[in-house]
TORFI-440799 format. One line per field, with one value per residue: residue in one letter; x, y, z of N, C-alpha, C in turn. Coordinates in nm, 4 decimals, decimal comma. Layout:
BEGIN
resn = [A/...]
nu = [X/...]
nv = [Y/...]
nw = [Z/...]
cau = [X/...]
cav = [Y/...]
caw = [Z/...]
cu = [X/...]
cv = [Y/...]
cw = [Z/...]
//
This chain:
BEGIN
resn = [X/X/X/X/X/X/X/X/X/X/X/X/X/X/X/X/X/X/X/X/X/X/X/X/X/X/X/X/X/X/X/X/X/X/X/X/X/X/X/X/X/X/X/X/X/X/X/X/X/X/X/X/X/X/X/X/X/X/X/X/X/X/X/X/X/X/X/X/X/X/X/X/X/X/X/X/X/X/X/X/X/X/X/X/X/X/X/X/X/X/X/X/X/X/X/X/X/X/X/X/X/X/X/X/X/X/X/X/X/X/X/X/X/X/X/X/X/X/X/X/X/X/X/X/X/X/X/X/X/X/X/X/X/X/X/X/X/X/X/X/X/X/X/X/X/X/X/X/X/X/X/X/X/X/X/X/X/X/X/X/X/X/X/X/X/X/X/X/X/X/X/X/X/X/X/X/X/X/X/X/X/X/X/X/X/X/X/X/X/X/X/X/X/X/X/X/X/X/X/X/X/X/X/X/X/X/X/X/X/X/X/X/X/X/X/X/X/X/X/X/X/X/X/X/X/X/X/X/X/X/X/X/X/X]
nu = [0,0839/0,0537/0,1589/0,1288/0,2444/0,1232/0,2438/0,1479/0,2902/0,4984/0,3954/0,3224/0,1973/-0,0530/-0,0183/-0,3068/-0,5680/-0,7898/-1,0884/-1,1299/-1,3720/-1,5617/-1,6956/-1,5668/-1,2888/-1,3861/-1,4744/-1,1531/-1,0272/-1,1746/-1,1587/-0,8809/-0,8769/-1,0053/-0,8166/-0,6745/-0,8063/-0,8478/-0,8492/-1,0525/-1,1195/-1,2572/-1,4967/-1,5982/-1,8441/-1,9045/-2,1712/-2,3422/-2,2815/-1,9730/-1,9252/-2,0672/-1,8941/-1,6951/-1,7982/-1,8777/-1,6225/-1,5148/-1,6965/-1,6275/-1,4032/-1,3774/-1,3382/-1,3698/-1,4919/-1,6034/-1,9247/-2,0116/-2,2776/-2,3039/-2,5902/-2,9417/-2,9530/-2,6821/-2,6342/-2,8481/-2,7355/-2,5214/-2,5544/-2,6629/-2,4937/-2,3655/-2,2247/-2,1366/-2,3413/-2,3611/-2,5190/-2,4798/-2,5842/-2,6220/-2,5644/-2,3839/-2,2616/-1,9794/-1,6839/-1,4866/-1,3511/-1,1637/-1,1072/-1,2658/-1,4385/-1,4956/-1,6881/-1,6558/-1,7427/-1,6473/-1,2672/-0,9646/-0,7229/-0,5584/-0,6603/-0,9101/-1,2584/-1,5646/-1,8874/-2,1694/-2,3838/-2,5532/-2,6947/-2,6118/-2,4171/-2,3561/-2,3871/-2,2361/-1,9410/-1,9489/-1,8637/-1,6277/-1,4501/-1,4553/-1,2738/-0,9643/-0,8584/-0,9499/-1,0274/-1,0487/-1,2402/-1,2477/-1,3670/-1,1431/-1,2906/-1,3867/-1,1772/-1,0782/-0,9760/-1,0471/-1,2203/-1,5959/-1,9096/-2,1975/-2,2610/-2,3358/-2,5720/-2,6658/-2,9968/-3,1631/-3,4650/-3,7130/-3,7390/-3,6092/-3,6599/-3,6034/-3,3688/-3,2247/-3,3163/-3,1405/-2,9002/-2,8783/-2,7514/-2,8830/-3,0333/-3,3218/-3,3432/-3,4921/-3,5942/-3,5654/-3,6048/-3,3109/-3,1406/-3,1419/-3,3431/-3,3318/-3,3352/-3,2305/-3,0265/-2,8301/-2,5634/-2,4715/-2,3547/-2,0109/-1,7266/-1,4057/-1,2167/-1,1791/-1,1781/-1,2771/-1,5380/-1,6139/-1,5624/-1,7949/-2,0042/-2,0165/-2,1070/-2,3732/-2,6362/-2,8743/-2,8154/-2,7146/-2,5412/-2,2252/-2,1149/-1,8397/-1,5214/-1,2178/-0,9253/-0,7777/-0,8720/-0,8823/-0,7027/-0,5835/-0,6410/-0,7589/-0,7599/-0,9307/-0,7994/-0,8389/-0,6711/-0,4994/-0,4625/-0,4154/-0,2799/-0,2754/-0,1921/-0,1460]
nv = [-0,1194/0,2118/0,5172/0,8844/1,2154/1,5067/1,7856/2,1477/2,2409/2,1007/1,8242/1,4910/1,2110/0,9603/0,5983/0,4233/0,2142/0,0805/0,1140/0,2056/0,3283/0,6720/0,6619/0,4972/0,6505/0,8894/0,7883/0,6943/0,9446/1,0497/0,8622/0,9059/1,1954/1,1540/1,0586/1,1839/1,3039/1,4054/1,2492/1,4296/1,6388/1,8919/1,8812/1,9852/1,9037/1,8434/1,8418/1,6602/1,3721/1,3201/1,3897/1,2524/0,9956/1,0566/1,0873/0,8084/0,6963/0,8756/0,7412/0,5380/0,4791/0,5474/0,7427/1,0751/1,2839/1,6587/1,7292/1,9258/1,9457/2,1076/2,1099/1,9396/1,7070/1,6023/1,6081/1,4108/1,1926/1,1946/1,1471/0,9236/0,7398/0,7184/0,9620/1,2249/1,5269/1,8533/2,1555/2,5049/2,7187/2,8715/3,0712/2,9394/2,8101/2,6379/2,8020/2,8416/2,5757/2,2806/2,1064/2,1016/1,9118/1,8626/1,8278/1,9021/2,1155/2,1861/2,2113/2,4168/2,4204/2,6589/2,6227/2,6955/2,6632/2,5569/2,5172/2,3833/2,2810/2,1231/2,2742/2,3816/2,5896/2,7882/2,7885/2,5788/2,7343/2,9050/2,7590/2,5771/2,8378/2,9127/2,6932/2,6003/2,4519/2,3102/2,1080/1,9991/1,7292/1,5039/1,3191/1,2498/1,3484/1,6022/1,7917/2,0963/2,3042/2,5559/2,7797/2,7349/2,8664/2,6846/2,9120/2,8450/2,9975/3,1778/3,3275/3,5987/3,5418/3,7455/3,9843/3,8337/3,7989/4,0326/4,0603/3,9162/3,9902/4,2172/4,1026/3,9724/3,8009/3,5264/3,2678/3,1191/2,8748/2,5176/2,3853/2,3206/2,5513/2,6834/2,5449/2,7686/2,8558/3,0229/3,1515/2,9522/3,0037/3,0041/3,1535/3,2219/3,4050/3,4821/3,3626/3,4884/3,5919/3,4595/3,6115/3,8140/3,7993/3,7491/3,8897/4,0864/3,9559/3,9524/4,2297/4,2529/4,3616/4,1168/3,9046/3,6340/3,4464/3,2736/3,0036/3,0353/2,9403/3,0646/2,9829/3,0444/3,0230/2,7501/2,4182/2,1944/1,9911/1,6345/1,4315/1,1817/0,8814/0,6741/0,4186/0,5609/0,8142/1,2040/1,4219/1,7977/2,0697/2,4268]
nw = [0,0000/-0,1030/0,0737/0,0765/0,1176/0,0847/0,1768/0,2618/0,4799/0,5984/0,6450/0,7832/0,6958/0,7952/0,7850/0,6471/0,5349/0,3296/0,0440/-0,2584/-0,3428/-0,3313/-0,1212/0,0514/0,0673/0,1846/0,4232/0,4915/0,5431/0,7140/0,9476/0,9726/1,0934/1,2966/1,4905/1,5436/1,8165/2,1117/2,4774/2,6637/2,5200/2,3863/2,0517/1,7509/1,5676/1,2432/0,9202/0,7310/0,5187/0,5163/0,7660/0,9103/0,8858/1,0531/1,3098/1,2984/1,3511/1,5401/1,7927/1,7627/1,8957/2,1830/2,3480/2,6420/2,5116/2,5258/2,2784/2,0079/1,8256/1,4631/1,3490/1,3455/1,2952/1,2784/1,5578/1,6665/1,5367/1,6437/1,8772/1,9368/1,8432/2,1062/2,1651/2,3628/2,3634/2,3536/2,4350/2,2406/2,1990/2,4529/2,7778/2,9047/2,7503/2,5739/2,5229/2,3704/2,1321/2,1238/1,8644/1,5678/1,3039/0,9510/0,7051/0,3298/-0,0115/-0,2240/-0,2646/-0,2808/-0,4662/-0,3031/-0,0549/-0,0138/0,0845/0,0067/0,1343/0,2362/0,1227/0,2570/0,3893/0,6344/0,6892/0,7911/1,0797/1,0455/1,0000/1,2160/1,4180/1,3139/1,3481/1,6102/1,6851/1,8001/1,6050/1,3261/1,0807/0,7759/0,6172/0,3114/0,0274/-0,2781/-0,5063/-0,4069/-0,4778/-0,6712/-0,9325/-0,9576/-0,7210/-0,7825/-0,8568/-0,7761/-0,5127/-0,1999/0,0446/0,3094/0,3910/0,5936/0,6591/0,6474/0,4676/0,2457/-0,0797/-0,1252/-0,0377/-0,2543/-0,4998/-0,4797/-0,5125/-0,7146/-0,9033/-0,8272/-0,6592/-0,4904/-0,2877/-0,3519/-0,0452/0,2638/0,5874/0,7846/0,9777/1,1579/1,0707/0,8409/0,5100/0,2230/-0,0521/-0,3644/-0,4557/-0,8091/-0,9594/-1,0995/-0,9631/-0,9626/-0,7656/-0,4244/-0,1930/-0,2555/-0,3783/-0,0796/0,0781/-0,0860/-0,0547/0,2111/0,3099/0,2080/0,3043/0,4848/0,3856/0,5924/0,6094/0,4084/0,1751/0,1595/0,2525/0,4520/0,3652/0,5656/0,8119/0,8370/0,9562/0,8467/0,5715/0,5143/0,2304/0,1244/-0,1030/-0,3247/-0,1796/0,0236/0,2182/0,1874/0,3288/0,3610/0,4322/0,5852]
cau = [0,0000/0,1301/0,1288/0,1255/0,2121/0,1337/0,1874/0,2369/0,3620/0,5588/0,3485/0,3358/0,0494/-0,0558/-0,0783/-0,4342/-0,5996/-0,9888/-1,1570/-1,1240/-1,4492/-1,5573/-1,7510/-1,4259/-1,2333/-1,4756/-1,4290/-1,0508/-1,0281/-1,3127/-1,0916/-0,7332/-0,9136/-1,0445/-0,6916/-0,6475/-0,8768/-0,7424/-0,8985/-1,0932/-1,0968/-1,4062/-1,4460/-1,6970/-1,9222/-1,9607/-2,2982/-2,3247/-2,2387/-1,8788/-1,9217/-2,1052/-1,7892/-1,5997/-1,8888/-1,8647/-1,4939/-1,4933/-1,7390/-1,5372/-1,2693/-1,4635/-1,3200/-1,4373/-1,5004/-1,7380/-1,9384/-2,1364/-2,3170/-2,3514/-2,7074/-3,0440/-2,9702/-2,5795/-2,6830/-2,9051/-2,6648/-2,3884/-2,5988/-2,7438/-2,3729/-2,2811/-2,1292/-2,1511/-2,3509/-2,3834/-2,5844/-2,3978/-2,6583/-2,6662/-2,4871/-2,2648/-2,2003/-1,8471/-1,6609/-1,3579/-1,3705/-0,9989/-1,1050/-1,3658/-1,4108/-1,6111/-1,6397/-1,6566/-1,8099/-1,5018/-1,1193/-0,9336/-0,4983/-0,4993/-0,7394/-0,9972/-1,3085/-1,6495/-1,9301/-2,3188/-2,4555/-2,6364/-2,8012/-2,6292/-2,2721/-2,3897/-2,3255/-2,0459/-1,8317/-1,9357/-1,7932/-1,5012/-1,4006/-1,4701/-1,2159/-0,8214/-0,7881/-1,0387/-0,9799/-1,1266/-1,2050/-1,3146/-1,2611/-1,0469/-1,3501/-1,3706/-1,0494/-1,1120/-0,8480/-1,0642/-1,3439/-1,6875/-2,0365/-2,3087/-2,2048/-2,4090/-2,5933/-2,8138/-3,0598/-3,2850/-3,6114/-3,7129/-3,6871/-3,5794/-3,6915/-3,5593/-3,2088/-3,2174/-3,2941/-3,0330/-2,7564/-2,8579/-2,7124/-2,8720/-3,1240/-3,3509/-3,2687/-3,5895/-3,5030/-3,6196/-3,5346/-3,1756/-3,1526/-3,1848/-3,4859/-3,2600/-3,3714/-3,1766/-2,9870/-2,7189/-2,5292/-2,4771/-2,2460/-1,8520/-1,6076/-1,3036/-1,1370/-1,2764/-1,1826/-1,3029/-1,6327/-1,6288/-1,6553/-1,9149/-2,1432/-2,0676/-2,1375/-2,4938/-2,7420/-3,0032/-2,6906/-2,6778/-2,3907/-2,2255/-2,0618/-1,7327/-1,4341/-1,1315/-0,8105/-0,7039/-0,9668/-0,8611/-0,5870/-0,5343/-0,7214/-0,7313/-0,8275/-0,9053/-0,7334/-0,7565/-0,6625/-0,4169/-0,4495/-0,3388/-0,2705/-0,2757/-0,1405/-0,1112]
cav = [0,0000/0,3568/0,6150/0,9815/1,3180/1,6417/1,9048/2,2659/2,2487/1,9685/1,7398/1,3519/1,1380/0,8599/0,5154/0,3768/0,1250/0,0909/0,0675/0,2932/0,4626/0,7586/0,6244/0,4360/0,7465/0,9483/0,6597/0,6671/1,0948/1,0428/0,7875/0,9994/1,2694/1,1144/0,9874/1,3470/1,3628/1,3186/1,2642/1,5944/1,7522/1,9725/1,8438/2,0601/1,8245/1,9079/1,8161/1,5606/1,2285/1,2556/1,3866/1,1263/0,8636/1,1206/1,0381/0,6416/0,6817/0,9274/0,6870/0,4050/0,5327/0,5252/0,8489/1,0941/1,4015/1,7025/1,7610/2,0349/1,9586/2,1697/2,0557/1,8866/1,6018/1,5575/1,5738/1,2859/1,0813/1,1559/1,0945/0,7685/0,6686/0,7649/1,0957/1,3435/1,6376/1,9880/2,3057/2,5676/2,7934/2,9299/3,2071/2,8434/2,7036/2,6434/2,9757/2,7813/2,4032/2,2159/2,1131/2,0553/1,8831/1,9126/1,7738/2,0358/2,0195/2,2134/2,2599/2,4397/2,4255/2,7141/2,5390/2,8016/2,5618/2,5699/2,4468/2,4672/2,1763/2,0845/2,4249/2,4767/2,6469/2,9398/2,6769/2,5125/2,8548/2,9278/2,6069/2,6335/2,9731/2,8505/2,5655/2,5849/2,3680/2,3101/2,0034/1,9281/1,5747/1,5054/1,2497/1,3264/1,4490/1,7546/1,8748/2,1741/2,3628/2,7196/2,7513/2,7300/2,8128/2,7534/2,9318/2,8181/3,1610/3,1419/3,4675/3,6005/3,4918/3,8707/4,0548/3,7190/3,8086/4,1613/4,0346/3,8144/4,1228/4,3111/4,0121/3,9889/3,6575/3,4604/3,2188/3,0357/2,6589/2,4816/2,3935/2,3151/2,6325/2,6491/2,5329/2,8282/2,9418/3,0954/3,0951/2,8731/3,0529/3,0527/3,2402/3,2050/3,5135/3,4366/3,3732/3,5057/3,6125/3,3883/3,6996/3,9948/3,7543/3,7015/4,0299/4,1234/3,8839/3,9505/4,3723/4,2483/4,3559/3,9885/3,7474/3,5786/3,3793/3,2520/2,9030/3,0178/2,9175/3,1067/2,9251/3,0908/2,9467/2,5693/2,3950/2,0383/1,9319/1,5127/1,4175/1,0300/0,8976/0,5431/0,4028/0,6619/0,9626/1,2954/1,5804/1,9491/2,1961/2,5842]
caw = [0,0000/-0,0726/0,1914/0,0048/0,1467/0,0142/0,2868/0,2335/0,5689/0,6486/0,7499/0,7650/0,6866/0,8974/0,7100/0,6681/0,4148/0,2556/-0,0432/-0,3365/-0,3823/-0,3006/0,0568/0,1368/0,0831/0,2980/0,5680/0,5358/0,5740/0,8059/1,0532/1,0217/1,1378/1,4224/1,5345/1,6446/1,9043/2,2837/2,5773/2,7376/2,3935/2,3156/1,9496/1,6634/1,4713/1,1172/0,8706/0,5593/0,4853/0,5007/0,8847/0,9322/0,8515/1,1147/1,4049/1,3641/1,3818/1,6978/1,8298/1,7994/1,9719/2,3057/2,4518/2,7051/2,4729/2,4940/2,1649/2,0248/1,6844/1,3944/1,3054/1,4340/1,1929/1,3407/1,6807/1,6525/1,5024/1,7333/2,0487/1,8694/1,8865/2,2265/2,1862/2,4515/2,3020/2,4949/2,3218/2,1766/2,2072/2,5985/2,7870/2,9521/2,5980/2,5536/2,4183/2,2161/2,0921/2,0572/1,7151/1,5043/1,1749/0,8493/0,4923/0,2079/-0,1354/-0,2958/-0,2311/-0,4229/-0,4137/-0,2128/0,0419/0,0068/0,1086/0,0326/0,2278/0,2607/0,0311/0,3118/0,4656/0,7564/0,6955/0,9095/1,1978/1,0522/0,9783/1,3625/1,4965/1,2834/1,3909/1,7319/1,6991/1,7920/1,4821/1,2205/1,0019/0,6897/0,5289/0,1727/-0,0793/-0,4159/-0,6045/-0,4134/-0,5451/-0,7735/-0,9817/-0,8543/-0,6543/-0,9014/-0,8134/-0,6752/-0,3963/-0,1088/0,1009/0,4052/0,4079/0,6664/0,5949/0,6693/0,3505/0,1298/-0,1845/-0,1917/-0,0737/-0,3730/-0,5859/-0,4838/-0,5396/-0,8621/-0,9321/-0,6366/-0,6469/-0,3706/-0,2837/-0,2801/0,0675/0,3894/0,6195/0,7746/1,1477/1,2391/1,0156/0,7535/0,3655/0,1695/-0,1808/-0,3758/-0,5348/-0,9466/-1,0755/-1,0991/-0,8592/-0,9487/-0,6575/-0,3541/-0,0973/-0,3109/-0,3679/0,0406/0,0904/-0,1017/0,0136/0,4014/0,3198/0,1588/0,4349/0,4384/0,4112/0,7121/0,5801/0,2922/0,1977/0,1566/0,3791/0,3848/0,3784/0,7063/0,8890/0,8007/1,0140/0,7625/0,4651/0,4986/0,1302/0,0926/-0,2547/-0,3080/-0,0105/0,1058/0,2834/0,1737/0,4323/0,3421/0,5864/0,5466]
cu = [0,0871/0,0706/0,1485/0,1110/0,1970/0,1191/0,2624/0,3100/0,4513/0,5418/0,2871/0,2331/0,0781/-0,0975/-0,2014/-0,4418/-0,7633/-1,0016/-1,1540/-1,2161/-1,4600/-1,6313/-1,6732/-1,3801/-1,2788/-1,3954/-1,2712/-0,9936/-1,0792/-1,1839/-0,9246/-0,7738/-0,9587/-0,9242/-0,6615/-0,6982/-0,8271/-0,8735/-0,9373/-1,1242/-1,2224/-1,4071/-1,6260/-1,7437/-1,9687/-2,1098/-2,2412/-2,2539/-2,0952/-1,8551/-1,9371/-2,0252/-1,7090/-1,7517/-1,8696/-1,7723/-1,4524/-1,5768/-1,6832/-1,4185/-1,2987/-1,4208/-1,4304/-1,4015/-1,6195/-1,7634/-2,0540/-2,1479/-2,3358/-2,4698/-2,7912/-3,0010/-2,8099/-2,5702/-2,7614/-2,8251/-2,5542/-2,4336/-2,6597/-2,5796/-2,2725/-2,2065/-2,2430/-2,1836/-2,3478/-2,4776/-2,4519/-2,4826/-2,7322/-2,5241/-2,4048/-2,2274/-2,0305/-1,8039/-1,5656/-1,3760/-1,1911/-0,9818/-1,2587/-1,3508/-1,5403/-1,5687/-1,6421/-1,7189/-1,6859/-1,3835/-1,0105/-0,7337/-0,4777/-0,5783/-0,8427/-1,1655/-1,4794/-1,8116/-2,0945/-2,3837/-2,6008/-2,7026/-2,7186/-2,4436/-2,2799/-2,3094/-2,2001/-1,9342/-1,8140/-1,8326/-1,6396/-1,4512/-1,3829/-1,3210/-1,0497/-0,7579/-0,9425/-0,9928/-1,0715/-1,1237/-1,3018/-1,2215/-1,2216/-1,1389/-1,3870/-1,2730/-1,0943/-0,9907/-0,8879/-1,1965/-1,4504/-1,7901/-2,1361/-2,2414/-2,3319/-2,4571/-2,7175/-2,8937/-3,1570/-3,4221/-3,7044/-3,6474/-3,5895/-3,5420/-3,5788/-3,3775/-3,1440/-3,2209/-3,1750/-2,8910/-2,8040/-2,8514/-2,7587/-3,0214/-3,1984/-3,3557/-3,4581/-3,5525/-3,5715/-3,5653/-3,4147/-3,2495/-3,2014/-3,2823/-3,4326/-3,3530/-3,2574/-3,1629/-2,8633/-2,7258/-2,4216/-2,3923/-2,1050/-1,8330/-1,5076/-1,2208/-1,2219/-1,2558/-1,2949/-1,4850/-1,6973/-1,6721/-1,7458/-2,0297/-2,1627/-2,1066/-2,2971/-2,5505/-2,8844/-2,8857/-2,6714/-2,5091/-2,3380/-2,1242/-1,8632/-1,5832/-1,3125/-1,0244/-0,7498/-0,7617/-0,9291/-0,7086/-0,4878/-0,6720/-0,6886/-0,8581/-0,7692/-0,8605/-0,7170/-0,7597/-0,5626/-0,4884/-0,3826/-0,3541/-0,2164/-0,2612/-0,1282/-0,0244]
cv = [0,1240/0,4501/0,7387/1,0923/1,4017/1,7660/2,0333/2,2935/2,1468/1,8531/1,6102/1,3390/0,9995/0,7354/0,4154/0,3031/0,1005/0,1165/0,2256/0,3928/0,5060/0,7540/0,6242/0,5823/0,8498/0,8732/0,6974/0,8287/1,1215/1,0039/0,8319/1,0793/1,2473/1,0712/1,1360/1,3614/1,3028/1,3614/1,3431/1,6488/1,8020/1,9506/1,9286/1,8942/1,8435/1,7877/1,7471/1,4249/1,1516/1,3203/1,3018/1,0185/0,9235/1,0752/0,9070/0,6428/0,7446/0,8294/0,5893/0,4113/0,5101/0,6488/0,9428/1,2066/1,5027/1,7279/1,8545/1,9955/2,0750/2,1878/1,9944/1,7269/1,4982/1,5286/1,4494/1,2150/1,0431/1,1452/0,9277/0,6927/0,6579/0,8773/1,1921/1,4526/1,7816/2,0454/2,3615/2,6873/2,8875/3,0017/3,0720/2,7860/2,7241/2,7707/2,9284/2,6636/2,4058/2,1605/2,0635/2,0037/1,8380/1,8521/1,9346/2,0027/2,0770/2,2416/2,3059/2,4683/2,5277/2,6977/2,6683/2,6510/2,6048/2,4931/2,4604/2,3665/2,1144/2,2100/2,4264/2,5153/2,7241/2,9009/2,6216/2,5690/2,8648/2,8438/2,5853/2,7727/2,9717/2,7420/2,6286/2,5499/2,3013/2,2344/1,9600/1,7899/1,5375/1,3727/1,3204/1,4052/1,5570/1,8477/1,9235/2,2618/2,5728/2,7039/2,7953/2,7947/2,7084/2,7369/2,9626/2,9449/3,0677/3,3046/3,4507/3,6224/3,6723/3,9555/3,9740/3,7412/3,9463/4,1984/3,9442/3,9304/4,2188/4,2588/4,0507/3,8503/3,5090/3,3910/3,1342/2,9180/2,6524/2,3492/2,3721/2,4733/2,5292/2,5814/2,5921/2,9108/3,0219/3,0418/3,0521/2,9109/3,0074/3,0695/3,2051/3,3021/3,3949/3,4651/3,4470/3,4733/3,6055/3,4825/3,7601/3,9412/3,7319/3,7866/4,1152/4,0732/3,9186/4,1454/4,3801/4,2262/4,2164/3,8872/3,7493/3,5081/3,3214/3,1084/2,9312/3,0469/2,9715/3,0047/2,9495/3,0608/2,7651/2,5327/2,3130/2,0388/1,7260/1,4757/1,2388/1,0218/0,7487/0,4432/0,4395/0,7998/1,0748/1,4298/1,6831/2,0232/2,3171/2,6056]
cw = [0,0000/0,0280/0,1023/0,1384/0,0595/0,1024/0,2224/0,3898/0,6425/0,7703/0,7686/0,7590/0,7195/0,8360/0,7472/0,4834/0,4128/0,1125/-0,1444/-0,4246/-0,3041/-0,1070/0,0954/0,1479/0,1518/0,4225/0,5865/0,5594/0,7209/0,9538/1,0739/1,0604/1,2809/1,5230/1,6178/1,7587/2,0429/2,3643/2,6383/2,6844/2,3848/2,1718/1,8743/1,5626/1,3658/1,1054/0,7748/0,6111/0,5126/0,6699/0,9638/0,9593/1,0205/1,2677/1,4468/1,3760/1,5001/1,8048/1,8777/1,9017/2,1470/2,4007/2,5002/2,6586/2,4887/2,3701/2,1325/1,8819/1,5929/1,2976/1,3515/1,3896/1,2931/1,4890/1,7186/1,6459/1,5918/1,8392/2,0393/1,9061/2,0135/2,2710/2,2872/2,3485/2,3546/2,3632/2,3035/2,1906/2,3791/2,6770/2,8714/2,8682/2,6439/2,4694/2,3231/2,2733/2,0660/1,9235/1,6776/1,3678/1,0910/0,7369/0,4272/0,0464/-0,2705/-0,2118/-0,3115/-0,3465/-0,2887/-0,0725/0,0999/-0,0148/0,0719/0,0821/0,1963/0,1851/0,1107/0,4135/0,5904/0,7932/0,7904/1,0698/1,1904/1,0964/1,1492/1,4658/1,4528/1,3506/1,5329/1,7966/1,7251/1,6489/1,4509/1,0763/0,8786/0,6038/0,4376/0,1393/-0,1854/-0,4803/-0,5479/-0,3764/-0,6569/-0,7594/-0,9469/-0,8351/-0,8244/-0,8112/-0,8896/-0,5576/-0,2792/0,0007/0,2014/0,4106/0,5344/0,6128/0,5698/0,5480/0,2207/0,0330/-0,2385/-0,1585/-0,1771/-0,5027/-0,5783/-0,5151/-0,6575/-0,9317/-0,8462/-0,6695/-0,5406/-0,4332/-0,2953/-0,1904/0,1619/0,4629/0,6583/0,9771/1,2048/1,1942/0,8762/0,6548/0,3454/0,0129/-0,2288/-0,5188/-0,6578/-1,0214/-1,0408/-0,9829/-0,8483/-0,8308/-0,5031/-0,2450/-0,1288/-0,2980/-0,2182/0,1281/0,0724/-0,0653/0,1709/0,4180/0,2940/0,2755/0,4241/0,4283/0,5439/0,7194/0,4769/0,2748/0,1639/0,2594/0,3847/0,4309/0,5139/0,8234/0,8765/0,8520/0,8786/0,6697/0,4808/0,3758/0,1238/-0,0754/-0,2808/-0,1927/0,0648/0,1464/0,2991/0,2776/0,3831/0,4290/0,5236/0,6364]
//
């Protein structure tokens, strides 16, 4: 079996073995990621499918972590498996997490990340930003050569329509709301430049939040490949 690094920071990857589609490779991102987690740790719970892989693998582990979900959906699942959940939402919540970790639906070389496929980035970004260290795990296919849209938007339900008019480019999801009641859009012009684009969306009065992650926010990228595991560092 090959082992593969690719760090921009010099930084080893831990050898693991599984199955060469895109599940497996979830699973095997999913379970190096989980290797991180120590004993005591306050750990962020991302959303989606490939969080999911990162749940039965913290699970397995049997430690004595606290956890705060980023979703109604992830919460379930990670109390279904034994995980310690807390709120996140009360004036005793935890104020910083030791890490948290998240899939993504793009990554692009310069590990600019984007997120939201499943409605509730708003939460994610929070939890990330929250985190010491903020780990992301994908398989190979979401490696992109520059970020694309549809760029994932949560709006306040409160004037919807007419923050959709004023993007311009911005269409509603048909969508369940967000967690937290948000509308569910996104946004359809160009990308270019995933700052300059980051900024304009967080100046638009009605964006609650928007799916894109900046690179400076992200500790490690663990991208399954096969059945190796590639680590990305900034």
């Amino acid at each position: 079996m090959e082992t593969r690094s690719r760090p921009r920071g010099g930084c080893r990857v831990r050898a693991v073995t599984g199955e060469g589609d895109r599940e497996g490779e979830k699973r095997l991102a999913a379970e190096a990621a989980a290797e991180l987690v120590e004993e005591g740790m306050s750990v962020g719970l991302g959303t989606g499918s490939t969080a999911r892989h990162f749940l039965v693998a913290l699970a397995a582990r049997t430690l004595d972590v606290r956890c705060v979900a980023t979703s109604p959906a992830t919460e379930r699942a990670a109390r279904g498996l034994g995980l310690a959940v807390e709120p996140f939402d009360t004036g005793d919540s935890l104020s910083q997490l030791d890490l948290a970790v998240d899939g993504a639906d793009q990554i692009s070389p310069e590990l600019w990340i984007v997120k939201g496929g499943g409605g509730a980035h708003a939460r994610e970004k929070i939890v990330a930003a929250a985190a010491e260290r903020f780990v992301v795990i994908a398989s190979s296919d979401k490696l992109v050569e520059r970020i694309q849209t549809p760029i994932p938007l949560e709006l306040l339900r409160y004037g919807a329509a007419a923050t959709i008019r004023r993007l311009g480019r911005a269409e509603r999801r048909d969508a369940p709301p967000t967690p937290d009641g948000g509308v569910l859009a996104d946004w359809l012009g160009g990308v270019g430049d995933p700052a300059e684009l980051a900024r304009h969306l967080d100046a638009e009065p009605g964006v609650v939040e928007h799916g894109l992650f900046p690179a400076d926010l992200v500790s490690d990228v663990f991208i399954g490949r096969g059945d190796v595991v590639e680590r990305r560092s900034r």
